[in-house]
N, C-alpha and C positions, 0 to 999 in steps of 0.2 A: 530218395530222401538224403538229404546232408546230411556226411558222415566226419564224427571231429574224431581224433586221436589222441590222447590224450598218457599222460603217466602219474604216476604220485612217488615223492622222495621225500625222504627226512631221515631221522636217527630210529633208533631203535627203541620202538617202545613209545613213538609218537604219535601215532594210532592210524598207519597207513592203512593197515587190513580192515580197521573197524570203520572207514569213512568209506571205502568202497562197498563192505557189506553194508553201511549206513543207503547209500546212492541206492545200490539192488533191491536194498526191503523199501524203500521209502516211495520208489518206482514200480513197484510190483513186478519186478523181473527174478524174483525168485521162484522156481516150480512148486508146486504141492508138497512133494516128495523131498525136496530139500526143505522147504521150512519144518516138515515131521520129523524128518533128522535133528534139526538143529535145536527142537523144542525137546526133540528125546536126548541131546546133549551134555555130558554131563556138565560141558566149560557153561559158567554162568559168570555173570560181573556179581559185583559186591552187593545189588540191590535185589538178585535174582534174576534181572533181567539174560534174555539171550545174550550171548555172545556172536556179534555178527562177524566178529573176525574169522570165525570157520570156513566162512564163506569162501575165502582167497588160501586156506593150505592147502596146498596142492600135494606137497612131499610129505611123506611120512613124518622126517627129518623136523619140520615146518611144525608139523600139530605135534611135536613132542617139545622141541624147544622153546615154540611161539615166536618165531623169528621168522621173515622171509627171507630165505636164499637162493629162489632163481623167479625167473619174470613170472608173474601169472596175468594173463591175457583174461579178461572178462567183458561179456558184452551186454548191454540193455539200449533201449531204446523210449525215447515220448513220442509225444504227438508232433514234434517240431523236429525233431534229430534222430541221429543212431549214433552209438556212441562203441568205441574200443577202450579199455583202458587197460594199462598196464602198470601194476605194482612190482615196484622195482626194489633189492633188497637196500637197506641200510646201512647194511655193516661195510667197512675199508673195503675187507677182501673178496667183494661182490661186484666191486667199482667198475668189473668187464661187465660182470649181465645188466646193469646200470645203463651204461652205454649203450648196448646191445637193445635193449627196452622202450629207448628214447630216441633211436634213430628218424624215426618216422612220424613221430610228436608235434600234433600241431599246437600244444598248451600242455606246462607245466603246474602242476599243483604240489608245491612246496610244506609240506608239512612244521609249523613250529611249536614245540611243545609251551602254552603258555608259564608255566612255570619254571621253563628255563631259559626260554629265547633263544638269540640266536648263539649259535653252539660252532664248534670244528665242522660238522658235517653238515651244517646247513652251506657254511662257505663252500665246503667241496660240492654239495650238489649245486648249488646254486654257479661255480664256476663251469661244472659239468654241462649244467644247461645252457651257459653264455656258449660253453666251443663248440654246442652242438648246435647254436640259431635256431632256437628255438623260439617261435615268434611271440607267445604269451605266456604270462607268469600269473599264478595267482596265489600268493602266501595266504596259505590257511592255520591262522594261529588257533591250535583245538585245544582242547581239555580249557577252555574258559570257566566249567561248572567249577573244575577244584582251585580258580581263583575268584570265584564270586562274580564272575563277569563283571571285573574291574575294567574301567574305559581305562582306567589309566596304563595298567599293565598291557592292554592291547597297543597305545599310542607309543609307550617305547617301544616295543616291539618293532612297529613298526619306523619309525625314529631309527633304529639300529640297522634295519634290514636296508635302508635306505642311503646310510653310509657306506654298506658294502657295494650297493649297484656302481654307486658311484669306478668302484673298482673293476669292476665288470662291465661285460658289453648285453645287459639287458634289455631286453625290446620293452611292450605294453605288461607292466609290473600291476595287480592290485591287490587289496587288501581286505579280507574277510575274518571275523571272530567266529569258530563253531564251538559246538560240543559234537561228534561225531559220536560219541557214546548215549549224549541225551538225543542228536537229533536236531538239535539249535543249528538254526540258519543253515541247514544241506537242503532239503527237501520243499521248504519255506520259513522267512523269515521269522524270528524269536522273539516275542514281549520281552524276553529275558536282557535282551541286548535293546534295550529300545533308542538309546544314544547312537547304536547303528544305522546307518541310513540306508548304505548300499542293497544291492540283488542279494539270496539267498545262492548259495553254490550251485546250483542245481540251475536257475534263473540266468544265471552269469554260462551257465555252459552249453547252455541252449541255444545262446542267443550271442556267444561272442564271432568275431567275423573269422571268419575261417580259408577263406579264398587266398590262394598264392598268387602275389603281385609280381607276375614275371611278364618282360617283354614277350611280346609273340612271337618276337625275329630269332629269337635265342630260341630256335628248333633244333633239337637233339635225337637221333634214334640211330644206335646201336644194331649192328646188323649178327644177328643172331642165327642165321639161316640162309644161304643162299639157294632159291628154288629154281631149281633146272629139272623140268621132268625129263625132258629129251625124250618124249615119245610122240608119234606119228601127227595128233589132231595138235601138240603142240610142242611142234617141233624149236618151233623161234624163242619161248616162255624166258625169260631171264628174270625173276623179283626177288625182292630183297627185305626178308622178313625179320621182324622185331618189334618191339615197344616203344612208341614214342616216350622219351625222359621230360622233355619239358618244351616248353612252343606251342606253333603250330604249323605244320605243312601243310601247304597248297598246291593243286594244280596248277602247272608253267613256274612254280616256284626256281630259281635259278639254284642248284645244290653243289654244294663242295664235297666230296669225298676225301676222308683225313685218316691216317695221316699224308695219305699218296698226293694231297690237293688234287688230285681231276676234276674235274666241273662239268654238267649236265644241267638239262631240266627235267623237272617232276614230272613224267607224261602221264601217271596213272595212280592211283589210289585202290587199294583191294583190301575190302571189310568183307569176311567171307564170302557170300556170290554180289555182292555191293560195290558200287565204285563212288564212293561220296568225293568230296570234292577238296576237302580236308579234312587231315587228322589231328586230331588235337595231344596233348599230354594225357596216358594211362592208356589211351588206345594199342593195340595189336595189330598189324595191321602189315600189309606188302607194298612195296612202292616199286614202281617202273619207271627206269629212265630214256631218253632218248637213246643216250648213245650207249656202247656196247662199253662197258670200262671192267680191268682188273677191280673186282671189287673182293673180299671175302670176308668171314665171320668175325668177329673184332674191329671192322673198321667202324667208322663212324658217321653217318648221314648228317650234314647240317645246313641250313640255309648259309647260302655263302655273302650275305650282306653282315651276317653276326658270327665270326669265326673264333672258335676257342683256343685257348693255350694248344701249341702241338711240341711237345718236349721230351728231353730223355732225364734231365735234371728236377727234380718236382721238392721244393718245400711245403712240408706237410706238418699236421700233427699229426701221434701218436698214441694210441692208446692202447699197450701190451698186454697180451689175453693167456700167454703161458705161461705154464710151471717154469719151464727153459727159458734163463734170461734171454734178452737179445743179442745177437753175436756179430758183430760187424764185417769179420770174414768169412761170412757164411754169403752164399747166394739161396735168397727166397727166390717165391713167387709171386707176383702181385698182378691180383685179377681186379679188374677196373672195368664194370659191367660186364660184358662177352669177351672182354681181350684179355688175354694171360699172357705174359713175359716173364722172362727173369728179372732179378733186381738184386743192387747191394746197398747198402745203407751204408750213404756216403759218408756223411755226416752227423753226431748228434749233437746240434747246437746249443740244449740247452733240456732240465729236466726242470716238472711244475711240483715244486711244494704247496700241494694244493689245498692242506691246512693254514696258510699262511699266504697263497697267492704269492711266493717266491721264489724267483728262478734256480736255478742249481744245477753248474757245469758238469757235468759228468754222463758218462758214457753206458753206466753200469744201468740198465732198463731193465726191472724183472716186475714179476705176475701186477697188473693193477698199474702200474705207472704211467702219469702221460707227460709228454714233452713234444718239443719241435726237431724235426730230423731233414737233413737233404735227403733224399734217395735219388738212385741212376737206373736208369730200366733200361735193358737190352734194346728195345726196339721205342721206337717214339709213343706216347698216349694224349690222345686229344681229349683235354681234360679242361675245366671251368674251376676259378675258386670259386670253395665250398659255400662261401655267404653270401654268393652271386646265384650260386645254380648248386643245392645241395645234391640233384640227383645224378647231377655230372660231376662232380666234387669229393666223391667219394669211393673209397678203393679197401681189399683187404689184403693180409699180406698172410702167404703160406709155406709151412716151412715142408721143403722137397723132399726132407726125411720120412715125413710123420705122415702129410696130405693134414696137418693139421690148419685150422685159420689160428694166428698166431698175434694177430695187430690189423687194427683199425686205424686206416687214414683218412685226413680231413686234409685236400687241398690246400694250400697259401697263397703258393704263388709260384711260376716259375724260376726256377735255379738255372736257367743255363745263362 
């Protein structure tokens, strides 16, 4: 079954938790066991009803303050889909687990409080989701009940939100009126909204298209294992294990090994005792080549008709995830699928005021900040930008102190 991924973001208080426990009860994907909890609960809303936001505190921290502040992962499924979502927290100083939440997001569900519209943090997520290509958007303007399901207050709404794309690099944007607390237009559509025309949310997420539109020749896989048994019945064995990132290989495909360029062809395919004929993206899988070549763990498999950036200079963004500001003369680490090297952050060209989408020169990067950096890595990384090929486009950075992940990279473009 198609599987979508999905996040929800907004401010605080805008009813992220209550639209996913909306989604779960309204799907029947809540247990027995859990709806007994939540009826024996003492959080009620103002009319009595349940409170579905229980659903999604996962931290102690969470059901005491009523805030989210780390991801929570929840899953249901219909008859059409399976679904992952991720509730990401709201507040500034979360802006890493944010990140962290929506890496993998194939649709965004933007939270607007109808009676305050669009706000600071709707910009910042909203830019949060342009740098991370995220390919669909669907502003969910909720709490409509406490403005009377006014068309009009929805049509500015969206009227504003629409000025800022403008700003942004948003893909397919749409626009829906809910009550997540009554239920209006998640599960199916509202009389209450009846000037509304569109799909209910639930409708729109069943059924938006989901497929990644990537070349086939742009074949990537990471060699994460090189198998040599060296024993008796196989003595000859040479393959070369890992994950296909994104493409597809075939057999007699002609293959470039990076960053060393050697060239080969595909002579074999191994899906556990299987020899299919190709591997596509998400597969596992061994590959054999004809000829005998220096290959080892971190290089990179690719068709050699679509060949990636191979560099030691990389502009990236940035997205700092420690206490420890960033430190220029420091040498990290940055692992970029299976490869690990050193690195120094050559460069910081520029930090995002991401309340205001305004640039700001300076060097000083601490907890939660994103910006544009050069970085220099000891050894070459055969790398894709990130709005071409997110799964090759993406890298993290760790500091050789701690073994902590300290920054998130987004590909740009080559610097050398």
């Amino acid at each position: 079954m198609n599987l979508l991924k999905f996040l929800t973001c907004g401010s605080v208080d805008d009813g992220k938790s209550t639209l996913i426990g909306r989604l779960l009860y309204d799907t029947d994907s809540i247990l027995e066991d859990q709806l007994e909890a939540l009826q024996r609960s003492n959080r009620k809303n103002d009319d009595g009803t349940i409170d579905l936001a229980i659903l999604t505190d996962g931290l102690k921290a969470e059901r005491e303050q009523g805030i989210t502040i780390d991801v929570a992962y929840k899953y249901f499924q219909t008859e059409k889909r399976k679904f992952i979502i991720a509730d990401t927290p709201g507040h500034i100083q979360y802006t890493r687990n944010m990140v962290t939440g929506a890496s993998n997001a194939g649709l965004a569900i933007i939270l607007i409080d109808a009676r305050k519209g669009v706000i600071e943090q709707t910009i910042r997520h909203s830019f949060l989701v342009s740098m991370l290509e995220i390919p669909h958007v669907m502003v969910a303007i909720n709490k409509m009940d406490m403005v009377d399901y006014d068309e009009a207050v929805f049509n500015k709404i969206v009227d504003d939100y629409k000025a800022l794309t403008t700003k942004l690099h948003l893909h397919d944007v749409r626009y829906i009126p809910v009550s997540a607390l009554r239920g209006d237009n998640i599960g199916s559509t509202s009389d209450r909204t009846a000037w509304y025309k569109g799909p209910s949310l639930l409708d729109y997420l069943e059924t938006v298209h989901t497929d990644v539109n990537e070349d086939n020749n742009v074949a990537r896989m990471p060699v994460q294992w090189v198998v040599r048994p060296q024993t008796e019945e196989l003595h000859d064995y040479r393959g070369y294990a890992g994950k296909v990132l994104s493409g597809t290989f075939k057999v007699n495909d002609s293959i470039t090994v990076l960053p060393s360029g050697f060239t080969s062809v595909l002579e074999r395919i191994e899906v556990f005792d299987k020899t299919p004929e190709a591997a596509a993206a998400g597969m596992s899988v061994t590959l054999h080549l004809k000829d005998e070549i220096d290959i080892s763990r971190g290089d990179v498999l690719v068709k050699s008709s679509e060949l990636p950036h191979v560099g030691q200079m990389i502009e990236a963004d940035l997205c700092w995830m420690d206490t420890k500001p960033l430190d220029p003369s420091h040498t990290y680490l940055v692992q970029h699928n299976s490869k690990v090297t050193r690195c120094r952050i050559s460069e910081v060209l520029y930090k995002m005021q991401i309340n205001t989408l305004e640039k700001e020169f300076s060097e000083d990067f601490k907890l939660n900040d994103i910006g544009r950096i050069v970085i220099k890595t000891a050894e070459p990384l055969a790398f894709d930008v990130y709005q071409k090929n997110k799964a090759n486009g993406r890298a993290i950075i760790i500091d050789t102190r701690t073994n902590v992940t300290v920054g998130a990279l987004m590909f740009r473009a080559a610097a050398d």
